[in-house]
ROMI-816485 format. One record per residue (C-alpha): residue number from 1; x, y, z. Coordinates in pm, 1 decimal, decimal comma. Layout:
BEGIN
nr:X:Y:Z
NUM:X:Y:Z
...
END
This chain:
BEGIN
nr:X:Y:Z
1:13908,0:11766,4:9728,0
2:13704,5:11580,2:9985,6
3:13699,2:11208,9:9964,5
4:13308,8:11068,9:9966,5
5:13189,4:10801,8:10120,5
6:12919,0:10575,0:9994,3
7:12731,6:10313,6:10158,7
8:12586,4:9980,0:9998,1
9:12465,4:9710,7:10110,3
10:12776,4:9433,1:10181,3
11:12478,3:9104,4:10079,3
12:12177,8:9056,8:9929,9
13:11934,8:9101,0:9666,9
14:12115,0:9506,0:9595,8
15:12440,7:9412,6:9609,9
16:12533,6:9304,8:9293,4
17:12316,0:9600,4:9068,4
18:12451,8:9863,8:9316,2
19:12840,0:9772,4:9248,2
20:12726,3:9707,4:8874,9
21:12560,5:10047,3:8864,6
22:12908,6:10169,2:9034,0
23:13168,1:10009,1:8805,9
24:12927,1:10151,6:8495,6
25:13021,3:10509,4:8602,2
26:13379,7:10393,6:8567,7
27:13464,0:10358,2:8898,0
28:13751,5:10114,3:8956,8
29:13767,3:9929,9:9302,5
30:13879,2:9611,1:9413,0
31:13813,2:9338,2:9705,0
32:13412,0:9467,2:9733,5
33:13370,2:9079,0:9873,2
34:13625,4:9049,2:10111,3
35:13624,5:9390,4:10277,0
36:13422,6:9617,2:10427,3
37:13542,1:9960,1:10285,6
38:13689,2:9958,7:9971,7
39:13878,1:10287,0:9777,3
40:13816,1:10415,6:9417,4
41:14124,8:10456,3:9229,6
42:13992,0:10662,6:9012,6
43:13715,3:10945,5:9177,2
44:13761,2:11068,7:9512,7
45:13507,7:10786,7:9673,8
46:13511,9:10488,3:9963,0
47:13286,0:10287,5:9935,2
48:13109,9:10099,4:10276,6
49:12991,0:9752,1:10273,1
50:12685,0:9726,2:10529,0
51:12382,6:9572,0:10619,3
52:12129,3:9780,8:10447,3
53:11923,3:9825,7:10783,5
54:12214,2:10002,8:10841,0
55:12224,2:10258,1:10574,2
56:12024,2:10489,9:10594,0
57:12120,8:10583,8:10940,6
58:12471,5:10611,6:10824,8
59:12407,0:10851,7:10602,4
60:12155,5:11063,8:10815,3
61:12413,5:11114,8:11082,4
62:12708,8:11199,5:10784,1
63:12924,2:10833,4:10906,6
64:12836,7:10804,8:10532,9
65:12743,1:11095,0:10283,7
66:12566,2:10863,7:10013,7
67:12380,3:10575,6:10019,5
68:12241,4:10323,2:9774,7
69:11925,3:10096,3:9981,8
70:11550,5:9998,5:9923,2
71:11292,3:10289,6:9961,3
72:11107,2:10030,6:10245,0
73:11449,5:10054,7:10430,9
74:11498,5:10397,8:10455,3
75:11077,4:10419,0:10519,1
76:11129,2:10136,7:10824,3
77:11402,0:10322,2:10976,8
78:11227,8:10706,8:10946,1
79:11587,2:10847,5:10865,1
80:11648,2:11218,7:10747,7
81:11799,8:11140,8:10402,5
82:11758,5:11358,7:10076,0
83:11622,7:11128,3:9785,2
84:11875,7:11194,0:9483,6
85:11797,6:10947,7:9217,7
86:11549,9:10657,3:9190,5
87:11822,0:10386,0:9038,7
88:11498,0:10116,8:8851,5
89:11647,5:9811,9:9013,1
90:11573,4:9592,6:9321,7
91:11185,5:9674,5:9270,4
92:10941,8:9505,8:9471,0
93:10625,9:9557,0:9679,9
94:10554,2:9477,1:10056,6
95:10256,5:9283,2:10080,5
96:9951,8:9130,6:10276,1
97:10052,2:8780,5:10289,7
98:9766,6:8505,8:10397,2
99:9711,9:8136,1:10366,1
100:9552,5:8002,4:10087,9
101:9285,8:7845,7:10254,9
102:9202,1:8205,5:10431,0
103:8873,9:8355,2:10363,1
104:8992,0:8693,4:10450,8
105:8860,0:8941,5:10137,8
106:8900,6:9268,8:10311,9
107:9141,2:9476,0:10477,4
108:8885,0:9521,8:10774,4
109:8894,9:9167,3:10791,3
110:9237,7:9167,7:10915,4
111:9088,5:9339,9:11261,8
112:9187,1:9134,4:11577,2
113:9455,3:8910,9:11350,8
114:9822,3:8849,8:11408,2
115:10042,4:8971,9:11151,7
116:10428,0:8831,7:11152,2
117:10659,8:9087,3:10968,5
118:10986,0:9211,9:11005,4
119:10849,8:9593,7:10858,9
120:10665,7:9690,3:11209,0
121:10626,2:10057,5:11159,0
122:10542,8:10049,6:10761,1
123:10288,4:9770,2:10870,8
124:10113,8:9987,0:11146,6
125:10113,1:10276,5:10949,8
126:9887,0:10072,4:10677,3
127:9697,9:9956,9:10915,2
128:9622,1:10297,5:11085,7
129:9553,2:10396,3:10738,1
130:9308,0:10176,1:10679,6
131:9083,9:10183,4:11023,3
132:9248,4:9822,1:11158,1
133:9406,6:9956,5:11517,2
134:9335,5:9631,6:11646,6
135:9582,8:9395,3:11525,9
136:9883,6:9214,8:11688,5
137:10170,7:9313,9:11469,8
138:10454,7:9037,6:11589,9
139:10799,6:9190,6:11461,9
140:11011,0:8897,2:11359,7
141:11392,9:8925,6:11153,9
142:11395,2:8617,5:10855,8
143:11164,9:8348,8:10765,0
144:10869,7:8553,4:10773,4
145:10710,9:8334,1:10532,0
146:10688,6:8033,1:10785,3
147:10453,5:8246,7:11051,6
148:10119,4:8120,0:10986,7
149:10284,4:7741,5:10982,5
150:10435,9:7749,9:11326,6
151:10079,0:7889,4:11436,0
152:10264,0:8243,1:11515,1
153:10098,2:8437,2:11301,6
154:9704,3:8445,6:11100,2
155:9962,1:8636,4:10802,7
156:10213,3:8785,6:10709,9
157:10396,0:9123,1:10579,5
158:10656,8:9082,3:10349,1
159:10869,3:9198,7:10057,6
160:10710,9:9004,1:9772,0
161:10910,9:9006,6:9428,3
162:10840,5:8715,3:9234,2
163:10597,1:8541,5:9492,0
164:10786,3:8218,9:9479,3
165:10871,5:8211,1:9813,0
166:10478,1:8266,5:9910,6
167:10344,4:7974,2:9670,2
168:10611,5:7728,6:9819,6
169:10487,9:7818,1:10176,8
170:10117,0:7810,0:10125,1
171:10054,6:8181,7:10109,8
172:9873,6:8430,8:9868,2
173:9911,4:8786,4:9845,9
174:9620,1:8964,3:9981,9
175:9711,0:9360,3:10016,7
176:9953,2:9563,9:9874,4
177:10154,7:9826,6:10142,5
178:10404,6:9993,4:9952,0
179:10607,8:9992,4:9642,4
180:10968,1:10021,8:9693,2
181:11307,1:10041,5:9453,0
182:11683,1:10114,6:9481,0
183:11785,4:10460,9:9577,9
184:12071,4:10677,2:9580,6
185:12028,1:10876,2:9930,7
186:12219,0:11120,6:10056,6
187:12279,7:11316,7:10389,2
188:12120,8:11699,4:10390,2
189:12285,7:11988,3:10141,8
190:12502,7:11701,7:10010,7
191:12348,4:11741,3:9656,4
192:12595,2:12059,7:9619,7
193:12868,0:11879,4:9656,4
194:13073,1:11891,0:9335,7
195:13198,5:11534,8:9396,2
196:12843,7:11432,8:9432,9
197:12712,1:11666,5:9170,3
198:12985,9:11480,4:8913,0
199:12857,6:11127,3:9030,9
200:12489,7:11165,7:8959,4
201:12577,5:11298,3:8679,5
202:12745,9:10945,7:8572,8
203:12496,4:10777,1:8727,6
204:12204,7:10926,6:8502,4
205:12346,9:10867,4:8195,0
206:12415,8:10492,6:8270,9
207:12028,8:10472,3:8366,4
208:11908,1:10719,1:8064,6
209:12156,5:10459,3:7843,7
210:11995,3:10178,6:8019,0
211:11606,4:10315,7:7856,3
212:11743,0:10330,6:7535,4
213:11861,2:10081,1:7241,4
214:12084,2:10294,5:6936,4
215:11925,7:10178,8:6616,5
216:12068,6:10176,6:6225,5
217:11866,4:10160,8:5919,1
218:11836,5:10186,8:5536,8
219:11532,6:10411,2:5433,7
220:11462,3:10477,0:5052,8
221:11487,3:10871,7:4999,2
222:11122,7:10846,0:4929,4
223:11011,7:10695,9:5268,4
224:11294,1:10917,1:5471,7
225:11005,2:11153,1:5585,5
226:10813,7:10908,5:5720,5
227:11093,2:10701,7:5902,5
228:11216,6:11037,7:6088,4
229:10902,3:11140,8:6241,0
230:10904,1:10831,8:6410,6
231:11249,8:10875,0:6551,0
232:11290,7:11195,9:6743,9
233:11675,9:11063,0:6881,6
234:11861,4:11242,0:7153,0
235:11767,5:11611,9:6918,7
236:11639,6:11428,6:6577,2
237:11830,8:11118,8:6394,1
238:12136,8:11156,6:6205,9
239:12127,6:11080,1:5822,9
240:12423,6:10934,4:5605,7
241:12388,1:10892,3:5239,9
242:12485,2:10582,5:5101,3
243:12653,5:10426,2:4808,3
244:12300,8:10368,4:4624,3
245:12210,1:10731,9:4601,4
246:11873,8:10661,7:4667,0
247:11876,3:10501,5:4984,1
248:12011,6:10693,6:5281,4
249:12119,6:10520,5:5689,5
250:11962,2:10657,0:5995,4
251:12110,7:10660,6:6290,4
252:11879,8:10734,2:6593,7
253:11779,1:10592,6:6955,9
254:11463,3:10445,7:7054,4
255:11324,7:10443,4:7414,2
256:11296,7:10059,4:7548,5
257:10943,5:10125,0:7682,2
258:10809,6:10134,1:7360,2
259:11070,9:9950,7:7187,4
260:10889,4:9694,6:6933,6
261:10600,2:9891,9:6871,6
262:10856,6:10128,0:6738,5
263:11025,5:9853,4:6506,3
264:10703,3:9746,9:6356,9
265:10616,9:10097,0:6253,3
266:10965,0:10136,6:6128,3
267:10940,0:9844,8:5938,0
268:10590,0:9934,4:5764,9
269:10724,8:10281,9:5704,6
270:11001,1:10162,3:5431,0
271:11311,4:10117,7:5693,0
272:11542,8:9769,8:5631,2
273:11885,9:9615,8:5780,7
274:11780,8:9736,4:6131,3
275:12089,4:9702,3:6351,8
276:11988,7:9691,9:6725,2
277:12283,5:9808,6:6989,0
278:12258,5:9839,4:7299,0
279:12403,0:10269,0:7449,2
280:12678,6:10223,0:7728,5
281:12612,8:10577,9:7846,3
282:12404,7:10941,7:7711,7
283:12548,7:11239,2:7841,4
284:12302,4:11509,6:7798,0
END
């Protein structure tokens, strides 16, 4: 059995979710702070600790055969990596970044401009995209924010995710570039790797357990109709009579995306004592 190797990123805004996301599959490694390869105890996996800028090319040229980074990463670099699963954390969006006092309404507007960013070839891309050849795209690593104050830069091109960092340094968004999200990545025909095959496999059903909330309710016989069409579960609910022989419990999961809507409509329908849990894992 071949021993995997999977590459995160050491610091930074992934870190933490990506070793959560790991540990949820029940993988059991130590020292992930200290060290820069750590072994599973339990599956046949190392995992790396690198800069994410890093990543991708790791895993293109098989140093690595999996890889969790940000879709703008993996886009920046041009690596050959197989998308296997979109993971729904570290989302953000690269943006058009300008001062506030800028009158700058269009993209054309940005034509003969400096733009600081530390995303060059996603930035020129846009740009090309858009008809602006003619701007001076100044590639700088951290701090991006602070270009247009040191008089280095008219904007900027950034990862925005709560636009804090903007507001305290004068900025406003102006154009969105691309969206971007964790990903698990791996190097090409590795998908048929049982090893691999097993882990997505965990993987999924932590995130299909993250979309979903396991819910428990009383529901008169006479309103048990109408409480099951709105709960189609993993194949349809589960019901358990009760003591009172007119009152049943249903036992069902409701997607998070439409969570509350779904409560309210439970609630109007006859259901009471709704008990909320949250699923550790749905294996399908």
């Amino acid at each position: 059995m071949k021993t995997l190797k999977i590459a995160i990123q050491k610091s930074g805004r992934l870190n933490e979710k990506s070793v959560e996301i790991l540990k949820n599959c029940g993988l059991s490694f130590e020292n992930y702070k200290s060290s820069l390869i750590s072994s599973v105890t339990n599956f046949p996996l190392e995992i790396l600790f690198l800069r994410d800028d890093d990543i991708p090319e790791y895993v293109q040229d098989g140093i690595a055969d999996l890889g969790i980074v940000g879709e703008n990463v993996i886009t920046e670099t041009g690596a050959d990596v197989t998308y296997l699963q979109k993971l729904g954390f570290g989302k953000c969006t690269l943006k058009i970044a300008v001062p506030n006092n800028s009158n700058i309404t269009k993209i054309s507007e940005l034509e003969g401009l400096a733009i600081a960013t530390s995303y060059p070839v996603i930035l020129e891309k846009f740009l090309q995209q858009n008809a602006v050849p003619n701007v001076q795209v100044r590639t700088i690593s951290g701090s991006v924010e602070i270009g247009p104050g040191l008089g280095l830069s008219d904007a900027i091109c950034d990862i925005v995710s709560t636009g804090g960092t903007l507001k305290s340094n004068g900025l406003k968004p102006f154009a969105e570039v691309m969206k971007s999200e964790a990903v698990l990545i791996g190097n090409k025909g590795t998908e048929f790797n049982p090893e691999v095959q097993e882990l997505m496999q965990r993987i999924r059903s932590v995130l299909r357990a993250k979309e979903t909330k396991y819910v428990v309710l009383n529901v008169a016989k006479t309103d048990l109709k109408k409480v099951v069409e709105l709960l189609p579960g993993v194949k349809s609910p589960t019901v358990v009579p009760l003591f009172d022989q007119d009152w049943v419990a249903v036992h069902s999961v409701i997607a998070e995306h439409d969570f509350w809507e779904k409560i309210n409509l439970l609630k109007a329908a006859g259901a009471e004592g709704i008990v909320v849990m949250p699923i550790e894992k749905i294996i399908t």
